[in-house]
SEZAKOL-76610 format. One record per residue (C-alpha): residue number from 1; residue in three letters; x, y, z. Coordinates in steps of 0.1 Angstrom, whole numbers, plus 2048, in hexadecimal, padded with zeros to 3 digits. Layout:
BEGIN
<pos NUM	code ALA	px X	py Y	pz Z>
...
***
This chain:
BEGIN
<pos 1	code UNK	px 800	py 800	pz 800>
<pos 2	code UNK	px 819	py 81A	pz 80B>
<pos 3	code UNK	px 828	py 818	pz 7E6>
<pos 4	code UNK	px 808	py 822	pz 7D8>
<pos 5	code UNK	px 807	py 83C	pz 7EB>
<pos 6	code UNK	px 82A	py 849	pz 7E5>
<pos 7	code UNK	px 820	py 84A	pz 7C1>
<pos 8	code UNK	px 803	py 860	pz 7CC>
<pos 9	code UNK	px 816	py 876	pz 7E0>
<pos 10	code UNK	px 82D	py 87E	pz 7C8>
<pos 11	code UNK	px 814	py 88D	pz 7AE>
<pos 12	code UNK	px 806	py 8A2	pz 7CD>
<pos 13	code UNK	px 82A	py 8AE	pz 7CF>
<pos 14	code UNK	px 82C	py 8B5	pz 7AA>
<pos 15	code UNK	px 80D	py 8CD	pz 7AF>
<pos 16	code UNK	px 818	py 8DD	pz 7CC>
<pos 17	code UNK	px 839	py 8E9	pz 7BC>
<pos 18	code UNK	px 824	py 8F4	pz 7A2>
<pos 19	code UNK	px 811	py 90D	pz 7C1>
<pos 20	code UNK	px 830	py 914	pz 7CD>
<pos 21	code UNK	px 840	py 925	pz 7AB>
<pos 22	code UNK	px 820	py 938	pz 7A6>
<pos 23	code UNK	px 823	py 945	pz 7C7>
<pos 24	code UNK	px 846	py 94B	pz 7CC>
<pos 25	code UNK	px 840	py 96D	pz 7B6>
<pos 26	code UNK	px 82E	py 97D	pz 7CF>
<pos 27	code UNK	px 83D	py 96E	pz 7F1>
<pos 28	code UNK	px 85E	py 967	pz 801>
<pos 29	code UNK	px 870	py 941	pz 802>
<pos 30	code UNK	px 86C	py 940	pz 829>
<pos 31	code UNK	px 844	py 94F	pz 82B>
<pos 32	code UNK	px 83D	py 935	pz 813>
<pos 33	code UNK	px 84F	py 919	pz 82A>
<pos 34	code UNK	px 83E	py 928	pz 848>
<pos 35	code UNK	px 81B	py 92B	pz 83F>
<pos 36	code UNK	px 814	py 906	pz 82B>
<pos 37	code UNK	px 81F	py 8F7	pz 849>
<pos 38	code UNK	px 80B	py 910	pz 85F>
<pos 39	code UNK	px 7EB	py 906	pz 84B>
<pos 40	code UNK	px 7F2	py 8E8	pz 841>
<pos 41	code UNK	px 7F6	py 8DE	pz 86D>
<pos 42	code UNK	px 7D2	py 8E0	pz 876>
<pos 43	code UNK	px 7C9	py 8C2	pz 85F>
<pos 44	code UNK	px 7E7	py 8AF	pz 86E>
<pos 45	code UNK	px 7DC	py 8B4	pz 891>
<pos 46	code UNK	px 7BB	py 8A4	pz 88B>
<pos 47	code UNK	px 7CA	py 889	pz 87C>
<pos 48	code UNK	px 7E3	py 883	pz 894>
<pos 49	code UNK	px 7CD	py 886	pz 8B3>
<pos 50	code UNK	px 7BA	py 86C	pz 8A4>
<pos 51	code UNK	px 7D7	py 854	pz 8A1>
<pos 52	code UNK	px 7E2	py 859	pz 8C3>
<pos 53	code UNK	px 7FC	py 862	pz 8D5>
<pos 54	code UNK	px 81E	py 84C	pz 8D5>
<pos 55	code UNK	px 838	py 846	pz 8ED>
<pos 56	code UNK	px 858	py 856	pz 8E5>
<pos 57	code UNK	px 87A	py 857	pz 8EE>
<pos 58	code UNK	px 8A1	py 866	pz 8E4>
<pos 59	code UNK	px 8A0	py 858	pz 8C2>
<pos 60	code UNK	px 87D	py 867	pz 8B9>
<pos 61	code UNK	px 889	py 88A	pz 8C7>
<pos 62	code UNK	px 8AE	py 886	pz 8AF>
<pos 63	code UNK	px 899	py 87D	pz 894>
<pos 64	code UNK	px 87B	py 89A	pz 892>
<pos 65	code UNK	px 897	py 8B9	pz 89E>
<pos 66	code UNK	px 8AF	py 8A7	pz 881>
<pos 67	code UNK	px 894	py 8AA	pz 867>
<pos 68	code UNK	px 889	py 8CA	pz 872>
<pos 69	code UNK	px 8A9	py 8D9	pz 86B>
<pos 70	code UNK	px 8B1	py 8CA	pz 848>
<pos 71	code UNK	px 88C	py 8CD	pz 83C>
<pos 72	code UNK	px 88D	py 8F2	pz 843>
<pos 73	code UNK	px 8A8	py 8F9	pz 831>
<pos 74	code UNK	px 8A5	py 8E3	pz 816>
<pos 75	code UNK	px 883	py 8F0	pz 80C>
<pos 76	code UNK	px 88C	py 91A	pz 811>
<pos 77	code UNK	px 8AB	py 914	pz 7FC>
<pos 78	code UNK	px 895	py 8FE	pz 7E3>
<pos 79	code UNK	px 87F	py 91B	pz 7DE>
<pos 80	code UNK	px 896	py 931	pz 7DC>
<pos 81	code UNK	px 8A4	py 91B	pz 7BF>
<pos 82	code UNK	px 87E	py 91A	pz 7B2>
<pos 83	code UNK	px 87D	py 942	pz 7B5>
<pos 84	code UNK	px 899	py 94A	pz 7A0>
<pos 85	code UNK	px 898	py 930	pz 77F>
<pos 86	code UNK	px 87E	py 91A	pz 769>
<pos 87	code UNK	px 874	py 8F9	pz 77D>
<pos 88	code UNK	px 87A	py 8E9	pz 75C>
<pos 89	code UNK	px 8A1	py 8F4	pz 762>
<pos 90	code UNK	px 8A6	py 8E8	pz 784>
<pos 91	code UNK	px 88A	py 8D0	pz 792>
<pos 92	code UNK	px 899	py 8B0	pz 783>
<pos 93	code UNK	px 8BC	py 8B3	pz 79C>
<pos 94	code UNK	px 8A0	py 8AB	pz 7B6>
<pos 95	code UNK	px 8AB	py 883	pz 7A7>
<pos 96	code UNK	px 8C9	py 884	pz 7BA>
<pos 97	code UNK	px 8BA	py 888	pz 7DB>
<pos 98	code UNK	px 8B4	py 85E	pz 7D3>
<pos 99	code UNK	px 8D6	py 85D	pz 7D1>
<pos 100	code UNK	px 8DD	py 86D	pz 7F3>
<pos 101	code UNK	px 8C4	py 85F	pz 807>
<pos 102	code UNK	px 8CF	py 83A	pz 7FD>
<pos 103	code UNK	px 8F5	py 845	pz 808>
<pos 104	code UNK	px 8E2	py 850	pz 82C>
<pos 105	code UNK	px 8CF	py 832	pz 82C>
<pos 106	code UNK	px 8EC	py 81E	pz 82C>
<pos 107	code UNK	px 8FB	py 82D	pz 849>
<pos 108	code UNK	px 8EE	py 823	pz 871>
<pos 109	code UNK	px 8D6	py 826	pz 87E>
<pos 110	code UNK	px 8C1	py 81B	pz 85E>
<pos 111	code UNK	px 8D8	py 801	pz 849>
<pos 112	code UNK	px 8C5	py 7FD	pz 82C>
<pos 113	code UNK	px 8DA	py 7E8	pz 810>
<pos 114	code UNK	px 8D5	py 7F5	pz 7EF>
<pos 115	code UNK	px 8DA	py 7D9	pz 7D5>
<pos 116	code UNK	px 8E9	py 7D6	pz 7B7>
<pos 117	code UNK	px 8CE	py 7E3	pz 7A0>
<pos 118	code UNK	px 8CC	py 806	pz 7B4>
<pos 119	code UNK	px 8F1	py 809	pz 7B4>
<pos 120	code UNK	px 8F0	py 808	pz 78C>
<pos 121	code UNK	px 8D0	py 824	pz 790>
<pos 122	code UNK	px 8E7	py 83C	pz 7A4>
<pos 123	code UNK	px 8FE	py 83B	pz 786>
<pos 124	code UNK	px 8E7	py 83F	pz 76F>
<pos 125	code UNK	px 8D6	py 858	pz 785>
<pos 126	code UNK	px 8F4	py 86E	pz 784>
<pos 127	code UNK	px 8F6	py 86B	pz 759>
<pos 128	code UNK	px 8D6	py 87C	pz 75B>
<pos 129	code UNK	px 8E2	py 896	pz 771>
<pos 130	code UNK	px 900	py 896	pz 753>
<pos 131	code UNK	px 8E2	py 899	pz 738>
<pos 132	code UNK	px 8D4	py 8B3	pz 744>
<pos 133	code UNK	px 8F3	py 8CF	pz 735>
<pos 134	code UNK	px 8FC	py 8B4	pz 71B>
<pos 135	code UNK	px 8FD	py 8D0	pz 6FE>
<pos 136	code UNK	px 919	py 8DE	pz 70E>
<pos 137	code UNK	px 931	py 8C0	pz 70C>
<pos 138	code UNK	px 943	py 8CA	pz 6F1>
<pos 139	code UNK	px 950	py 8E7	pz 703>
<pos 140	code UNK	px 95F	py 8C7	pz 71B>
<pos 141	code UNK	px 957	py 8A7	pz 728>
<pos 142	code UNK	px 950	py 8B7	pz 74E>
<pos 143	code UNK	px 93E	py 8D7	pz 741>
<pos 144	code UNK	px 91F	py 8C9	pz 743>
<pos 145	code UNK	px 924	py 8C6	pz 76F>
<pos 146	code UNK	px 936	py 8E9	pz 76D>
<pos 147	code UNK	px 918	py 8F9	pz 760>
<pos 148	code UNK	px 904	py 8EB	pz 781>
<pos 149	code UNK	px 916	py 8F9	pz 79C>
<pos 150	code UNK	px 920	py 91D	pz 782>
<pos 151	code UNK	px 8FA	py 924	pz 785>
<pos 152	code UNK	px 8E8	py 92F	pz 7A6>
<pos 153	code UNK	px 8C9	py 921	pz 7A4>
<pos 154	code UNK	px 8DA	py 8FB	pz 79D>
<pos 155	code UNK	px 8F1	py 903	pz 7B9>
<pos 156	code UNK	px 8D6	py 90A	pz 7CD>
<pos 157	code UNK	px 8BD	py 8EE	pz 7C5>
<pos 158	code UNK	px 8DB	py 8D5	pz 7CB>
<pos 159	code UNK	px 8E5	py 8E2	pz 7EC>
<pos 160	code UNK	px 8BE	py 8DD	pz 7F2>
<pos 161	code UNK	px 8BC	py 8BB	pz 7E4>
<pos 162	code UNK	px 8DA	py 8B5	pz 7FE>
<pos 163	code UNK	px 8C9	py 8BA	pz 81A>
<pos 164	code UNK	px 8A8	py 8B1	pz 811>
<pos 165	code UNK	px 8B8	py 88E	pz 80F>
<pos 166	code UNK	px 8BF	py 88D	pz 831>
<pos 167	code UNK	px 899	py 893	pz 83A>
<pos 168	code UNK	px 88B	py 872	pz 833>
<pos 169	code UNK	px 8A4	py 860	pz 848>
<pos 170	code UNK	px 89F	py 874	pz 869>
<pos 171	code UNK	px 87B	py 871	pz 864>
<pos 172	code UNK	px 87E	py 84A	pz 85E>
<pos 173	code UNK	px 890	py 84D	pz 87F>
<pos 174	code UNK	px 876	py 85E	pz 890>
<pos 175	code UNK	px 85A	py 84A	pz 886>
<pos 176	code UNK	px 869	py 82D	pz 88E>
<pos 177	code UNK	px 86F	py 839	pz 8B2>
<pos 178	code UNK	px 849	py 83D	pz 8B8>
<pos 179	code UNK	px 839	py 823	pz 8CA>
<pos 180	code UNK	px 81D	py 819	pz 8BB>
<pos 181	code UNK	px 82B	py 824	pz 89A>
<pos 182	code UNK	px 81C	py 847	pz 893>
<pos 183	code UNK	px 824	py 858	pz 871>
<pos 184	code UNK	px 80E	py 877	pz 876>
<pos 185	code UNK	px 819	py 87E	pz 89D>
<pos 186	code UNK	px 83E	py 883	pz 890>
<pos 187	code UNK	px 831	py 896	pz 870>
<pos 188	code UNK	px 81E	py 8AB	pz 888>
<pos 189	code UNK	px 83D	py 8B2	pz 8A1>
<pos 190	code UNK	px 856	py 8BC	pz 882>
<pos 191	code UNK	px 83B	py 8D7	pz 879>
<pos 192	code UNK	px 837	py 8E4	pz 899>
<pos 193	code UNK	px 85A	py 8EA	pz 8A0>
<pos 194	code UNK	px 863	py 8F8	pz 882>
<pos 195	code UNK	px 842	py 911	pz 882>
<pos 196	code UNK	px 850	py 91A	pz 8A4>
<pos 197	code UNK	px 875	py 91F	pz 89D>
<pos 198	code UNK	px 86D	py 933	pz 879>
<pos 199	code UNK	px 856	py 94D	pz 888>
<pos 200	code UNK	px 870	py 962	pz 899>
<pos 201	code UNK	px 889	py 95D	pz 878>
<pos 202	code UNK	px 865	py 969	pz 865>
<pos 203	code UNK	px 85E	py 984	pz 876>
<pos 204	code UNK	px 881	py 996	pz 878>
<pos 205	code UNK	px 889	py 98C	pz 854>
<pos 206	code UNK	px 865	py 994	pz 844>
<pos 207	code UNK	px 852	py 9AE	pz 857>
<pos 208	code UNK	px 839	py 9B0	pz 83C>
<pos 209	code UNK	px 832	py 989	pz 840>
<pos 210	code UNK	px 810	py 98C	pz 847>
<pos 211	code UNK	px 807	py 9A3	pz 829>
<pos 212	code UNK	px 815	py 988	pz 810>
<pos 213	code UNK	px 801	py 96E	pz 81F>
<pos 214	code UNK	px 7E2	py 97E	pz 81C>
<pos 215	code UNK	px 7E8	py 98C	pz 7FC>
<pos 216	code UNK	px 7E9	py 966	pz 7F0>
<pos 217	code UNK	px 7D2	py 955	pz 809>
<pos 218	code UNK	px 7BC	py 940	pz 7F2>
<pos 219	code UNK	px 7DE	py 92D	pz 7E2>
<pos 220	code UNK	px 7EE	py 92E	pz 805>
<pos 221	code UNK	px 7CC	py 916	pz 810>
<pos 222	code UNK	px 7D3	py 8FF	pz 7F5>
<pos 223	code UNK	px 7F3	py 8FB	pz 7FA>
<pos 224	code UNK	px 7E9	py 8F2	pz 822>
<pos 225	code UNK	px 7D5	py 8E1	pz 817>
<pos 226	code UNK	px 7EA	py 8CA	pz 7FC>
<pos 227	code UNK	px 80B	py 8CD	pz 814>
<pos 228	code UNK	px 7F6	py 8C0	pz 832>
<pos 229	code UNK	px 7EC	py 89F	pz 817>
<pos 230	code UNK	px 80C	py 897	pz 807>
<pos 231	code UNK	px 81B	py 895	pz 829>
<pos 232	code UNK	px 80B	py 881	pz 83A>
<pos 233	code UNK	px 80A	py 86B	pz 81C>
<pos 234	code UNK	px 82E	py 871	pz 81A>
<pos 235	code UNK	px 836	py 865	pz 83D>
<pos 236	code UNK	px 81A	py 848	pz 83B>
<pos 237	code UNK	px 831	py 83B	pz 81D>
<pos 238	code UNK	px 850	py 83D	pz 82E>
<pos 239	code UNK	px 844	py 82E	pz 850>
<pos 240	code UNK	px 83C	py 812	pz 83A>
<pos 241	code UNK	px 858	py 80B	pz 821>
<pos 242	code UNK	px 87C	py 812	pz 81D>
<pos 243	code UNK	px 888	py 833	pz 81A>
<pos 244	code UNK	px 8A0	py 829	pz 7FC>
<pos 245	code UNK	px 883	py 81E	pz 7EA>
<pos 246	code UNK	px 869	py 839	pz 7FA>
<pos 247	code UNK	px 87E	py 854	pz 7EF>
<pos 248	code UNK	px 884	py 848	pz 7CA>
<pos 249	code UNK	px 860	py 846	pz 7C2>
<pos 250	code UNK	px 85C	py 86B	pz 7D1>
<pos 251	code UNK	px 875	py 879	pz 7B7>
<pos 252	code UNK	px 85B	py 86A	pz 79B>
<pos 253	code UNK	px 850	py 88E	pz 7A5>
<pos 254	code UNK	px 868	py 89A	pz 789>
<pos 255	code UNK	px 852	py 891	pz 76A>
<pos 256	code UNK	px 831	py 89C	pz 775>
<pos 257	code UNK	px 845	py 8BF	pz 780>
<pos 258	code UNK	px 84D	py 8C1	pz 75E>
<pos 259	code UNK	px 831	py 8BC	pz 74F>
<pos 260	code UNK	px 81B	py 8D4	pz 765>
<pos 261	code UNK	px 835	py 8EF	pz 75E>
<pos 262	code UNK	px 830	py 8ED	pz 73B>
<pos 263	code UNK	px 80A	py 8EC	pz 73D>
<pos 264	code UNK	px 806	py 90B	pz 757>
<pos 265	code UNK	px 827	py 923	pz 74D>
<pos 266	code UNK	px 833	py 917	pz 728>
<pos 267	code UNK	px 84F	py 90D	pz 739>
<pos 268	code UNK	px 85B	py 8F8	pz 71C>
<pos 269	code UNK	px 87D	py 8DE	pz 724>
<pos 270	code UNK	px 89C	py 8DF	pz 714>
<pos 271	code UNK	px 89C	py 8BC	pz 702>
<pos 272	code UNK	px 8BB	py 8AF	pz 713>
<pos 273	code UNK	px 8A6	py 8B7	pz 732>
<pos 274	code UNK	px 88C	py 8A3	pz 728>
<pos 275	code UNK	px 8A4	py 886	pz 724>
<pos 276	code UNK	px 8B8	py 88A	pz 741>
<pos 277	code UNK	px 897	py 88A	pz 758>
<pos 278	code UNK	px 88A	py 86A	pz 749>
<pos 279	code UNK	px 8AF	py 85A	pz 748>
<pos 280	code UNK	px 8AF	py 866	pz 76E>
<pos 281	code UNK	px 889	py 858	pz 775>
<pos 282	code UNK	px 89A	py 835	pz 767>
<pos 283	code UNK	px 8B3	py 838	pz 77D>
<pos 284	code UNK	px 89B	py 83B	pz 79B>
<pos 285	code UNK	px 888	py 81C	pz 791>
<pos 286	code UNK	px 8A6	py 808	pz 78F>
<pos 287	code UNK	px 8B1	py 815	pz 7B3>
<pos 288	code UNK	px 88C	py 809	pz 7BD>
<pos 289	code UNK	px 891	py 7EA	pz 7AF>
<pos 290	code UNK	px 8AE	py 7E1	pz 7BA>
<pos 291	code UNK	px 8AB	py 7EC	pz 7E0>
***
């Protein structure tokens, strides 16, 4: 079941970042953060009370402050990333977050063993990434990687694919540290904390907060709304499967991404992006398969 609804919860995700680039013209990387999670809490709170409340200990607490801290920076940079350039340009790194998250998985406490299969997907993973600037090859074998880190916004949505790697592994950590198992509860502690620990940072960085949220309060709803969904549908799949394999069928996010771009801003793809996404989506198959 929870593969099913990984699949799901990655075309939620596909429509959100859709939101969140129409948005992004009118409102500041860290508001937008902020207030999903603020709206998107309510919902979560029901749902967690209903579930009950677990019994925690040290582990839970290193996993939700862990995640907190990644997940918050991972998504301001990401939108900062999203801000500056065409999705179509950028979005398909997001496939090496698969990459990173099975090198963390490896690692204690978690020690998943990625087989041979997904070891042949991170390689073929990272020729996508290669595709993606392939044009510029014949300036040199290497120019194609140069030309990620020369421009911002690729700089930028690596750094947040980085740490948005991390994410998944502290909140495996967490969940499993909740006795019963309770998906929502540590869903519903990360967002509280981070609400908390952003306000102050808000408020001194972005007096005018307020104004930009109500300027756009019908599309800050839906995204509540959708955020408050493809979370808990996001930590539903990954208290149920491995976070290798969990992970890699999140980053199918990449083609539907594309294709609503196109549809909503004419944001047409290069063609060498086009391949290097799909030669990047087979590469996250193949890690699926083969964890």
């Amino acid at each position: 079941m929870w593969f099913y609804i990984a699949i799901i919860t990655a075309v939620i995700f596909a429509i959100s970042v859709i939101l969140n680039k129409r948005i992004l013209k009118g409102v500041s990387p860290l508001v937008l953060t902020w207030c999903t999670l603020v709206l998107a809490t309510p919902i979560i709170v029901v749902i967690a009370i209903k579930e009950g409340i677990p019994s925690l200990n040290l582990l839970f607490i290193t996993g939700i402050v862990g995640s907190v801290l990644f997940y918050t920076v991972s998504q301001i940079v990401q939108f900062k990333a999203m801000k500056i350039a065409d999705l179509s340009a950028i979005y398909p790194l997001i496939s090496l977050g698969s990459i990173f998250t099975l090198l963390v998985a490896f690692l204690p406490p978690l020690n998943e063993k990625p087989g041979f299969l997904a070891i042949i997907g991170i390689f073929i993973t990272l020729f996508g990434v290669y595709t993606l600037n392939v044009s510029s090859a014949k300036e040199g074998l290497l120019k194609p990687i140069k030309l990620l880190f020369k421009n911002k916004a690729s700089k930028l949505m690596i750094l947040s694919v980085l740490a948005g790697s991390v994410v998944i592994a502290f909140d495996k950590l967490a969940i499993n540290n909740t006795i019963p198992q309770n998906t929502t509860f540590v869903l519903l502690a990360e967002n509280i904390l981070i609400i908390i620990g952003l306000l102050p940072i808000l408020y001194l960085r972005n007096e005018n907060f307020t104004k930009q949220i109500f300027d756009n309060k019908k599309l800050f709803i839906i995204l509540g709304v959708l955020n408050a969904i493809s979370t808990i549908l996001a930590f539903s799949a990954t208290g149920g499967g491995s976070i290798g394999v969990v992970s890699t069928i999140f980053k199918t996010q990449i083609l539907f991404v594309l294709l609503f771009s196109f549809i909503f801003f004419k944001d047409k793809p290069k063609t060498e992006t086009i391949i290097g996404s799909v030669i990047m989506i087979v590469g996250v198959i193949l890690m699926k398969i083969g964890l």
